[in-house]
Structures are given as structure tokens and as C-alpha cells.
BADREN-536559 format. One record per atom (N, C-alpha, C): residue in one letter; x negated, y negated, z negated. Coordinates in steps of 0.05 Angstrom, whole numbers, plus 5000, padded with zeros to 4 digits. Atoms other than C-alpha are relative to their C-alpha. Layout:
<nodes>
AXYZ;...
</nodes>
This chain:
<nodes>
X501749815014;X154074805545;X499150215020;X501949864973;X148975225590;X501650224988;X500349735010;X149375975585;X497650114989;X503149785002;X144276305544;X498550265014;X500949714988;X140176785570;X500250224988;X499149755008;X141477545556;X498650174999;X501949774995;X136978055541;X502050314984;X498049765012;X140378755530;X497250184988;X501249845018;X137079275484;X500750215009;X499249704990;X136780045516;X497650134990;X501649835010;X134480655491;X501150294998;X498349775009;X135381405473;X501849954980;X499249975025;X138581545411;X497450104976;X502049965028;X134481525341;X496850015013;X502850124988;X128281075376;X500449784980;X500350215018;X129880595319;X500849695012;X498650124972;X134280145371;X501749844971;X498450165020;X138179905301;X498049884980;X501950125011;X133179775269;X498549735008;X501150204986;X129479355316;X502949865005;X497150205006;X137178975318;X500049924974;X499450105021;X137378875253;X497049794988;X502050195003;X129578545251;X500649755021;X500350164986;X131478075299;X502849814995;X497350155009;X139077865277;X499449964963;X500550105029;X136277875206;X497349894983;X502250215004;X129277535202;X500149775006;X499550205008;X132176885216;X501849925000;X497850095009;X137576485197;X501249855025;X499450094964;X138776205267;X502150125010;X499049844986;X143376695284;X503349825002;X498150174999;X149376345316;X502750154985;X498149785002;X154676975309;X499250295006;X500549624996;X155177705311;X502950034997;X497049954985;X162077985343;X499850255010;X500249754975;X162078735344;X503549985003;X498349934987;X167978995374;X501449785014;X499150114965;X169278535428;X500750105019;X499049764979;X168479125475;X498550114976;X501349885020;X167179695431;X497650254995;X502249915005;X160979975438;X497449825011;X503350305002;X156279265445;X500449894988;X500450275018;X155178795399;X497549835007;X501950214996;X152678165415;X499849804981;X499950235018;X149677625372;X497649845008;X502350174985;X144277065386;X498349964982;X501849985019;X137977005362;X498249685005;X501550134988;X133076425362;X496650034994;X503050034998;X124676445376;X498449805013;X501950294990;X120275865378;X502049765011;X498850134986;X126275465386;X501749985022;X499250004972;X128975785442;X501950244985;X497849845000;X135476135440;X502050165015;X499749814981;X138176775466;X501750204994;X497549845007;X144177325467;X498750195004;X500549735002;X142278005442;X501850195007;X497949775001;X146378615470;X499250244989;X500449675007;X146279285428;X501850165010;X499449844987;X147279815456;X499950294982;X500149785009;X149080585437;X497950185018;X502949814996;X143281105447;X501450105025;X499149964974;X144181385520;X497650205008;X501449724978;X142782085549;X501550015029;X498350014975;X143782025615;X499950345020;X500449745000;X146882685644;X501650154986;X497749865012;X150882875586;X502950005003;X497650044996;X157582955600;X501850024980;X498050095024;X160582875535;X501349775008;X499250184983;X165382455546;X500149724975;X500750225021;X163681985474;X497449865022;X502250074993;X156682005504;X500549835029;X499050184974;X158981765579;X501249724997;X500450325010;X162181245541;X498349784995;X501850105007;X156981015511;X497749855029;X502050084974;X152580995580;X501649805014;X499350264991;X157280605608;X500049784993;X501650225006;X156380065563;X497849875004;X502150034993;X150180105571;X500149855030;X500949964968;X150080075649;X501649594994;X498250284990;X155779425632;X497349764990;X501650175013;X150579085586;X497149945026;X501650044991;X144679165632;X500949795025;X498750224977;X148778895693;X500149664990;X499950205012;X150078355650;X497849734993;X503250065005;X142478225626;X499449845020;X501850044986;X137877775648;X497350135006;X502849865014;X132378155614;X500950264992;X499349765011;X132478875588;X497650174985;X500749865009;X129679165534;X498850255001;X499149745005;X127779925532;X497950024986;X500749935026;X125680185465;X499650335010;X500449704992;X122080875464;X498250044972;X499849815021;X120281315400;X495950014995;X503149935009;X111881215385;X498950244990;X500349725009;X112281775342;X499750295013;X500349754980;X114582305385;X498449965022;X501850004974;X111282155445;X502549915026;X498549994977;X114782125514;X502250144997;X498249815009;X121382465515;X501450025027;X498250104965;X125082635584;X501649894996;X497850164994;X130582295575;X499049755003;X501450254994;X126181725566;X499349905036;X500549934970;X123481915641;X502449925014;X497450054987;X131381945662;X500749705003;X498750254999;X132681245633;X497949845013;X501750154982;X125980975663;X500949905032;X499250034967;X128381135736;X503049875006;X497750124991;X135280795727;X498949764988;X501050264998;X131780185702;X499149885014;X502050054978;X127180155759;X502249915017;X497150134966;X134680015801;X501249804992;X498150235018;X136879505759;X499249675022;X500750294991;X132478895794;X500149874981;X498850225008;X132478545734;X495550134976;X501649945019;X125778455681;X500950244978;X500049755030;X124279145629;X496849924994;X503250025022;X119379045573;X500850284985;X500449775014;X117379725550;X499249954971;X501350035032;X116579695471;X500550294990;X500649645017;X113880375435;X499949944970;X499150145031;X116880265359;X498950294988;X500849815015;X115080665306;X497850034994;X503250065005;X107580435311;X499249814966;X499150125022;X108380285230;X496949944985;X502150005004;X100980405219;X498649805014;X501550184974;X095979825256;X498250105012;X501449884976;X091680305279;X501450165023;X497049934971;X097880605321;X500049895015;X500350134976;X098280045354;X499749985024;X501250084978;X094280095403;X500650325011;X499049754984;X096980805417;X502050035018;X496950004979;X101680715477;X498450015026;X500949944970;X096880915534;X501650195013;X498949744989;X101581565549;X502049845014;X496550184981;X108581075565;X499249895020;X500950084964;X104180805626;X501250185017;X498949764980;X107081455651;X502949905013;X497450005003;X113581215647;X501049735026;X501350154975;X110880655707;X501949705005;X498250214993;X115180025682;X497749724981;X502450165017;X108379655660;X499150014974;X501850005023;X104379455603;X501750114973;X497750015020;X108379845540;X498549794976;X500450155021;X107879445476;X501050134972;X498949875018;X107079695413;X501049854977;X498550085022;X111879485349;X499650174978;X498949855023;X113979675285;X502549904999;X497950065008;X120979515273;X500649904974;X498549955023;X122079725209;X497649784986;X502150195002;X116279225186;X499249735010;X499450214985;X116978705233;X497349925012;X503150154997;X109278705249;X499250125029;X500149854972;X105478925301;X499949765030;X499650084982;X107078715367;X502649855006;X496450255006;X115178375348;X498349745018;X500450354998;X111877655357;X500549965030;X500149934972;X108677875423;X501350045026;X497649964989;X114678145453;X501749785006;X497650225012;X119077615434;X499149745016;X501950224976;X113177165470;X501150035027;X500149894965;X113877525529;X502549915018;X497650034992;X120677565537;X500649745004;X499050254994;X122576825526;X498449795013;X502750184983;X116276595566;X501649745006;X498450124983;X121876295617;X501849934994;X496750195007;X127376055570;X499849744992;X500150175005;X129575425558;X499949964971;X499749955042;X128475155486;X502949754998;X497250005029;X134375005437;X502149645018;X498450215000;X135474245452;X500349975028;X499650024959;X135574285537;X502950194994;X498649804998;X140974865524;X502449734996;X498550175008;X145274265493;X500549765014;X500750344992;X143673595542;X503750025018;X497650014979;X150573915585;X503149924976;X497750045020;X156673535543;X502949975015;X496650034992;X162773745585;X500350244980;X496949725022;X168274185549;X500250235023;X498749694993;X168674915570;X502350075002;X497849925003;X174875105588;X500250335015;X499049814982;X176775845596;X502250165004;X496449924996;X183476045626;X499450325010;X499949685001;X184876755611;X502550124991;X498449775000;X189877235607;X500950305020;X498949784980;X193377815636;X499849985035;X500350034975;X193577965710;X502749835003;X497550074991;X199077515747;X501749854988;X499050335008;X199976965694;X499849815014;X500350254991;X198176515737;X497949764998;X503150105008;X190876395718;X498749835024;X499950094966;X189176205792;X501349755005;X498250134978;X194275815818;X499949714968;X499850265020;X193775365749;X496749875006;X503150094993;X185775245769;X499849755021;X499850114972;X187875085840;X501549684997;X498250285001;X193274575812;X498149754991;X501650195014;X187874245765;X497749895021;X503450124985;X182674205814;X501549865030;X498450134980;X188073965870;X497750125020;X501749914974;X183774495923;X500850264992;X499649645006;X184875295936;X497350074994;X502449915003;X178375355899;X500050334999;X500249664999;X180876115882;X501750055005;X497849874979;X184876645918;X501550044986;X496749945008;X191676625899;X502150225008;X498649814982;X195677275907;X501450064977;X499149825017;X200977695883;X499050264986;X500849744999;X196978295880;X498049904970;X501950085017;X193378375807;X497950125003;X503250024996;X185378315802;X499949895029;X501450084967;X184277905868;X498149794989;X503050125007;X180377475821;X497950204986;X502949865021;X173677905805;X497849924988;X502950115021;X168477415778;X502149674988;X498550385010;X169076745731;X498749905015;X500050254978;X169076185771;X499649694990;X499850325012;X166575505745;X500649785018;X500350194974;X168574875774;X500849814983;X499450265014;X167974175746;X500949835002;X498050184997;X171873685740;X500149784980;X499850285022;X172072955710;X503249905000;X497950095018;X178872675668;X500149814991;X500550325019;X178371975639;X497450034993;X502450075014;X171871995639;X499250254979;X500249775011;X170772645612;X499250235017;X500149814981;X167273185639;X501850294986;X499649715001;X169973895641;X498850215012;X500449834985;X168074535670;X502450204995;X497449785007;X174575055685;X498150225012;X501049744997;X172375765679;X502850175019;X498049684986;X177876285732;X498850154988;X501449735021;X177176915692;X502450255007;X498549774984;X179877655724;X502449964971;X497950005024;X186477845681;X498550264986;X500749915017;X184778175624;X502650344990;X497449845010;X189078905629;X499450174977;X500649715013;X190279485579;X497450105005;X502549904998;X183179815565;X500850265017;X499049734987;X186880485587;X500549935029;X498849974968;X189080185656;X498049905005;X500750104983;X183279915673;X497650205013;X501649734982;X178880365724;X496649995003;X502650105001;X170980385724;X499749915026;X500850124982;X167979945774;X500149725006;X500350285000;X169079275802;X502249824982;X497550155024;X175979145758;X497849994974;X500749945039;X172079405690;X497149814999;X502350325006;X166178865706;X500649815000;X498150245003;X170978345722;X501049944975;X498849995024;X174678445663;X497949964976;X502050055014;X167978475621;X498449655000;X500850274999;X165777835654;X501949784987;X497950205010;X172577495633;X499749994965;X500049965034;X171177725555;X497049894997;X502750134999;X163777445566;X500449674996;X499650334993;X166776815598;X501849904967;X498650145032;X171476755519;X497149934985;X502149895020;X164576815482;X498849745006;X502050204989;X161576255534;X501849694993;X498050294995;X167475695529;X499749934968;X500450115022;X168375195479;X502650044992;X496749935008;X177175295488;X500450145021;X499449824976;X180075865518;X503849924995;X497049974998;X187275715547;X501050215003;X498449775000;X191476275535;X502650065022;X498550114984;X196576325594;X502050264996;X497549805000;X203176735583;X501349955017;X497749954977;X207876875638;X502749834986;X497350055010;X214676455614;X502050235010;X497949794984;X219477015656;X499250204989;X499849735010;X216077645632;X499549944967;X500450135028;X215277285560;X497350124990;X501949925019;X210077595513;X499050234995;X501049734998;X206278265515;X498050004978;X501549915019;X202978585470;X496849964999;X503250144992;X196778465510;X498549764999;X500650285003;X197477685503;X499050014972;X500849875034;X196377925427;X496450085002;X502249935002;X190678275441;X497649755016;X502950324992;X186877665484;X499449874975;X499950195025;X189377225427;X497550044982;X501349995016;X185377645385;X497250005007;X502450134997;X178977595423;X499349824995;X500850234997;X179577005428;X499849804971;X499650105019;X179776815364;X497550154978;X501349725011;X175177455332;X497249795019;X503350075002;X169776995378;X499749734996;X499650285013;X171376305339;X500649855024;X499750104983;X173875935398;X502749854994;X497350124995;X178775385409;X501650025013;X499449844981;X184775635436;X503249805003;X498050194985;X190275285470;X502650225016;X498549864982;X196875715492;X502249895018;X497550084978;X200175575554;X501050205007;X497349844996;X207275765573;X499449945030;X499950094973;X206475805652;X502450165017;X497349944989;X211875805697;X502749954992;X498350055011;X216375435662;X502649905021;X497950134983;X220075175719;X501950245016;X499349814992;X222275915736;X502550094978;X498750035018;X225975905671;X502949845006;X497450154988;X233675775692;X502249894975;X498250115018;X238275385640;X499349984983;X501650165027;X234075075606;X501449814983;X497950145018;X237574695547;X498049874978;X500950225030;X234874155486;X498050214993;X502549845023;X231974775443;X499150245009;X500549844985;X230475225498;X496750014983;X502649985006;X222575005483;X500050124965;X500250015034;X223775035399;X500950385008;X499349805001;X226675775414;X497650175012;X501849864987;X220576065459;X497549924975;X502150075037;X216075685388;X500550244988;X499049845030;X220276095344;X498950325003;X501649764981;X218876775390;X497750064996;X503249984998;X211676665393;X499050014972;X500349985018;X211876515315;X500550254982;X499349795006;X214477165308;X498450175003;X501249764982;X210877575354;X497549984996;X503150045013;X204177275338;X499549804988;X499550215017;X204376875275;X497349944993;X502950025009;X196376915268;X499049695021;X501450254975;X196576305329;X501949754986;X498450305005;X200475845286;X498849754993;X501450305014;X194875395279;X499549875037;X500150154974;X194475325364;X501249855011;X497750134995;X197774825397;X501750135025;X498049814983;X203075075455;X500849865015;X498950194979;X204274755514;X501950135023;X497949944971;X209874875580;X499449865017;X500550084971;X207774855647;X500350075017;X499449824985;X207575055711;X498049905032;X502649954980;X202075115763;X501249965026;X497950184972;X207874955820;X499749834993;X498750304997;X210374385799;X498749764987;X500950095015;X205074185758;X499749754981;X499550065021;X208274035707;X498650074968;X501949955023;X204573805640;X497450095000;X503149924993;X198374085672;X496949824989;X501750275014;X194773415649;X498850154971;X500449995029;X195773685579;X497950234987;X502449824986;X189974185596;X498549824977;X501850204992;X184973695596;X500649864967;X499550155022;X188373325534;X499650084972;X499949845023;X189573865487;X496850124995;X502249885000;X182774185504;X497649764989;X502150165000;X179073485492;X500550034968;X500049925024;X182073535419;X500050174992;X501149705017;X181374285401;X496750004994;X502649934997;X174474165421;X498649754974;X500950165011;X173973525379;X500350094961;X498549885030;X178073935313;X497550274997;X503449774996;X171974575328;X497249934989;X503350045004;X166474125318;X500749794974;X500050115022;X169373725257;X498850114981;X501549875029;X164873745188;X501249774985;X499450215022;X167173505127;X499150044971;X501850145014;X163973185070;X500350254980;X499949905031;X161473635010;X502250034988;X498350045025;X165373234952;X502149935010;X497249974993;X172073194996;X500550295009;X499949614991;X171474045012;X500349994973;X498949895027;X170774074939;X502049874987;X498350195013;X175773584921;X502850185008;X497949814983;X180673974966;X501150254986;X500149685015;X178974754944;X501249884968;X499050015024;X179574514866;X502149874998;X497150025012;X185774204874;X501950145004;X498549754993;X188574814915;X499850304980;X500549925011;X185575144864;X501249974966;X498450165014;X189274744807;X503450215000;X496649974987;X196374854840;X500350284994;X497549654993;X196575644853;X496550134994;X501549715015;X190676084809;X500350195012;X500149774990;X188976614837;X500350304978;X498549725012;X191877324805;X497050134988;X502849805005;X186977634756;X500250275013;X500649764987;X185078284774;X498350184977;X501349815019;X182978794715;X498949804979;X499850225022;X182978074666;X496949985014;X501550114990;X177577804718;X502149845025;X498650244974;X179677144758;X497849905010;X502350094978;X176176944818;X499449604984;X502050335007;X171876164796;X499149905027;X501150104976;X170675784858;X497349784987;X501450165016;X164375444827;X498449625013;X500850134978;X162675124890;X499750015031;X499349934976;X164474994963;X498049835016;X501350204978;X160674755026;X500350105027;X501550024976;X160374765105;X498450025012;X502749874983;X155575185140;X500049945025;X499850014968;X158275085218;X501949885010;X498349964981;X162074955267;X501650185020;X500049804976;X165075265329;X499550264996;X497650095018;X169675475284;X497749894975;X501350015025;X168575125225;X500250244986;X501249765015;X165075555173;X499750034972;X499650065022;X166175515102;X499250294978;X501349755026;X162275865034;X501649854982;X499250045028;X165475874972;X498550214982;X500849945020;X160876014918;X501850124977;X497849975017;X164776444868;X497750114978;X500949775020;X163976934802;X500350235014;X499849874994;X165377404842;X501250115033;X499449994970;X165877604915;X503350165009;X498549795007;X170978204901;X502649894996;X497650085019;X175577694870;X502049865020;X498450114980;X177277294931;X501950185030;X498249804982;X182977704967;X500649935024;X498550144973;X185777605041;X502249774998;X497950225000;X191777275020;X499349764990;X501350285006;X188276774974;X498149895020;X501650094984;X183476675028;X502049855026;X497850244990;X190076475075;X502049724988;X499050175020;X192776125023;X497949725009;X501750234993;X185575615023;X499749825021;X501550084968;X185075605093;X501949855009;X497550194995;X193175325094;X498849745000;X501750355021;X189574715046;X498949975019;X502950164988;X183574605086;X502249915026;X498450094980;X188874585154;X501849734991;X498450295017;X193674085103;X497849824999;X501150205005;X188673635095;X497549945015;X501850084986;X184073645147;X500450025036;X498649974978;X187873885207;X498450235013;X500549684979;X183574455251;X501750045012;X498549804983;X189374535294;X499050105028;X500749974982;X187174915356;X497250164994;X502549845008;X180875265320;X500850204978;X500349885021;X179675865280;X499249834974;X502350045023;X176775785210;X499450214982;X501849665016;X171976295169;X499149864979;X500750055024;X171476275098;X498850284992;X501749745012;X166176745064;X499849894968;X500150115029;X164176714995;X497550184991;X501749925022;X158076804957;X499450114970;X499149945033;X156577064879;X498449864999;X502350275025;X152876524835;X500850044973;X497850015027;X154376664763;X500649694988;X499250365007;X157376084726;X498649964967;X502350125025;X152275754673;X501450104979;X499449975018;X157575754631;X502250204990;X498649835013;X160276374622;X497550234987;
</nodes>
């Protein structure tokens, strides 16, 4: 699977920067995902035009200058997203006119090296339109005028512009190796398990954590199977990590979860389980991905005994019982041991990810899970599943049509998702159940 291309979205604050996000993630149905808090002030989701499909970054409004230290936040996102970008947005206020800060963010665009399409929103009128001779000032070419909130205007135009140079929909798809991205903490042993698989020191191996700073692809064929392994920096504490080349590394490694089809999870066996392996987990899972956890370093593990492995299960079942649908493997990047099972496990997570199943066996399923264990009225209203179906994949994606949206609770919603795992297996993938209102004919 290629990488889509990236266009980031920059602007002041209240230029209608959400707006124009919300006409473009909500005028068509295309949209693969939307994953805010990933990092938490971007949300990315993909959009598609004319067939051609592309990762939107939003961004928080940005005065550059202020030293608030919310607002500095905020700019740095920004600054991460643009780095990121192939393309870049910048959105500016029609109404008002020019605004300095506009000026400010002009001249740090101009250092970027990367394409800016000036769009002047707020042109809601069609004779507006054509009012954007003043942002020539602003000296980052032709502006373009929009409406957002309307979707008319100049949207199409834009949208032309920008994806002149992208590939369309079905070229993005012709690449059918498996993604693999091995991620965790610093000094799991992310590295040195790459090096084993690929039998070469493709990446620098050290004690010292962050000596890997970018992902690293490198491909590799298995029985006839292609792969590509992603190296990905360790993923520390948001608080320890420092601005600069760690906090882009680390950004690129949460990019590289978003890009893979299975991310191997790699825990340290000796320092056991951190709180932070928790927190990957939950990226990695928060961006539907198939996830595979390896135990590495198992051969550092001294007196080892029969239920040694069943006891480090039980641990992990404890400590993070939300991964009990992954599978769990022990290895060790010395002795490379089990290392194969990479390659094995990842060919089936990826094959359980992209499973669909039939209509009238989804509904056959839900109503008999539905049969067994009723769901708890609630103010003498019980949730009606009236009708279920399969929207996606990568994770599978499941609607249940109800009476009522309100009615379907978390727990009944773990409860379903047990069933659908009983009887259809998903091990190694998320799954997302939503639910619709339809009233029921016959009530």
C-alpha cells in the first residue's frame, strides 16, 4: 500500500479553517477514517476527489509570536504537520481583508519548500469571488476564492489544483505486500529485530535511546509473499520527549501506525510492561490496525519453566486486557528465535483485517446473540437491532440499525463484538460497531 499524499490545512484562527474541514470530510462518503487525538492537536482523515485520494491534516489557528504557551502549542503542530505535508494549504479570512498575522504566516510558508495554495474563504456571495486581488500582497501566488460554508465557488478548483499530480484511487492499490510496522518504546529492541529479519545491519543498533530518527522501509519476500518492514523511532512519554529531531521522529513513528496494515508491538521481556506499551497499544488500535505483540528478548529471561510463557499471557491479560483479541508471540532478535512468526502472524492479522462477511450470516449471528442475553431496558425502552451489515474493513466495520442509538451501551457493544470474534474469529484486528436509528415498521 503506497503512501497517500498529504496536504496540511494552515491558518489564523476564525478564517473558517473548520469549516472548510468539515466541507471536505463531509461532502463525500469516501472518507476512509478520521482519528483525532492521535497527537492532540491534528486530526487527520482522507478524503477522495475525482478518484484520487488524499490525507487531510487540521490544524489549530496559529499566531505566530504569541507566547502563550496553549498557543505555542498549537504552532508547533502546525510547524509538525507542514513538515509532514506534501502540499499546504493556507486559508485566509475574505471578509476581513489581509490581517498581519496572515503576513507572519506567509513568510514562514515561503521556508517550507513545499507547494502553498492560497484560498480566501468567506467569498459566500459570487460576486466576491473574484475579490482576492489584495492577498497577491501576501506574494505566495494566484489566491483562490471559496466559500466553505457553501461549498461553491472556487472548492472544485482548488481541489483541481491541488491533486493535479496525485495518483488516482486504483494505482494507490497495484502495491500488495503487507505493511509491517514495528514500534514501541525506546530500547525494545525495534532495530536489532529488523536487522535479524532482514539478515543485514540495515539500521543502527545501539544502546543509547532514539539512534533510530526516521521510519525505515525495507522489503522483503517470505514464501512468496511480499512484505515491507517499517524501523520506527521509540515512541517515549509525550512529557520526555524534547522539541526537535526526537519530537519528529517520534511523530513520524505515529504516522508510520496510520500507514501499516500490522503494527508489531515489541515489549522488552526483562523490563516487562510499561504503561507506555499501553499507550502505543492504544494508538495502535484508536487507528484500526492489525496488531501483533511481541515479547522480545526472551532469551534474557533466566529459568524459564513449562508456564513461564502462560504466566507473562496472564500479566499482559491483566495489565492490558483491551489486547485480548492480539495474538502474542516470544522472541528474540539475538537468537532469533520465533522471528519467522513475524511474517506468519502478520500474513494472518492482515488476512482476519480484510475479512467481510455475508449480510444473512452477520444477521444470523447479532439475532442469535441477541436471543441469548437482551439487552437491559433502560426507562422501559429496549434497544431492537432491526438490522445489521458491513461497511469496511481495515478494521472491520459494522452498523447496526437499531430503535434507538442511545440504547446500545459500551458493554453491550463488547458483549456483540465477543459474538462476532466467536464466530468469525478477527483475532489480531480491531472491530467498530456503530449503530444507526431506523424506526421499526412495527412498532
Amino acid at each position: 500500500m503506497k503512501r497517500k499524499p498529504i496536504v496540511a490545512i494552515v491558518g489564523r484562527p476564525n478564517v473558517g479553517k473548520s469549516t472548510f474541514v468539515n466541507r471536505l470530510s463531509g461532502s463525500r462518503n469516501s472518507i476512509v477514517d478520521d482519528l483525532p487525538g492521535v497527537t492532540r492537536d491534528r486530526i487527520y482523515f482522507d478524503v477522495e476527489w475525482q478518484n484520487k485520494v488524499f490525507t487531510c491534516i487540521d490544524t489549530g489557528g496559529i499566531i505566530p509570536g504569541d507566547e502563550d504557551r496553549i498557543m505555542l502549542s498549537i504552532f508547533d503542530q502546525a510547524r509538525i504537520a507542514c513538515d509532514e505535508a506534501d502540499k499546504i494549504v493556507f486559508l485566509v479570512d475574505g471578509k476581513d481583508g489581509i490581517n498581519p498575522i496572515d503576513y507572519d504566516i506567509a513568510n514562514i510558508l515561503r521556508q517550507t519548500d513545499k507547494p502553498v495554495f492560497l484560498a480566501v474563504n468567506k467569498l459566500d456571495n459570487p460576486e466576491s469571488l473574484y475579490m482576492t486581488s489584495d492577498f497577491y500582497a501576501l506574494a505566495l501566488g494566484d489566491p483562490i476564492g471559496i466559500s466553505a460554508l457553501h461549498g461553491s465557488g472556487g472548492v472544485g478548483d482548488l481541489l483541481d489544483i491541488i491533486t493535479e499530480d496525485f495518483e488516482v484511487n486504483d494505482t494507490l492499490q497495484e502495491d500488495s505486500s503487507i505493511r509491517i510496522a514495528i514500534v514501541g518504546r525506546p530500547n525494545a529492541g525495534k532495530s536489532s529485530i529488523v536487522n535479524a529479519l532482514l539478515n543485514e545491519d540495515r539500521v543502527i543498533v545501539s544502546d543509547i535511546s532514539g539512534t533510530t530518527r526516521d521510519s525505515i522501509d525495507s522489503k522483503i519476500k517470505y514464501k512468496d509473499k511480499d512484505f515491507i518492514i517499517v524501523d520506527t523511532a521509540g515512541i517515549r512519554k509525550k512529557s520526555k520527549v524534547d522539541w526537535g529531531v526526537e519530537k519528529f521522529a517520534v511523530d513520524r513513528a505515529i504516522r508510520s501506525i496510520r500507514d501499516c496494515d500490522v503494527a508489531v508491538l515489541v515489549i522488552d521481556a526483562v523490563e516487562g510492561i510499561s504503561d507506555q506499551d499501553k499507550k502505543i497499544s492504544s494508538i495502535i488500535i484508536e487507528a484500526g490496525k492489525g496488531l501483533i505483540v511481541a515479547i522480545n528478548k526472551w532469551d534474557l529471561i533466566e529459568d524459564k519453566k513449562s508456564n513461564t510463557i502462560n504466566q507473562f499471557d496472564k500479566k499482559l491479560s491483566n495489565d492490558i486486557p483491551f489486547l485480548s483479541f492480539a495474538p502474542k508471540i516470544y522472541i528474540s532478535a539475538v537468537t532469533k528465535q520465533r522471528l519467522n512468526q513475524i511474517f506468519e502472524k502478520s500474513n494472518e492479522v492482515y488476512a482476519q483485517s480484510t475479512k467481510r462477511v455475508s449480510t444473512g450470516l452477520l444477521n444470523k449471528i447479532i439475532n442469535e446473540a441477541y436471543v441469548l442475553n437482551p439487552p437491559q431496558s433502560v426507562k422501559n425502552k429496549r434497544l431492537k437491532i432491526l438490522y445489521s451489515t458491513q461497511i469496511n474493513v481495515q478494521p472491520p466495520t459494522f452498523v447496526l440499525f437499531a430503535n434507538n442509538a442511545t440504547l446500545l451501551k459500551d458493554h453491550y457493544k463488547r458483549y456483540l463484538e465477543n459474538k462476532l470474534r466467536e464466530a468469525f474469529g478477527f483475532f489480531g484486528t480491531p472491530i467498530r460497531i456503530s449503530v444507526r436509528e431506523r424506526k421499526d415498521k412495527k412498532s
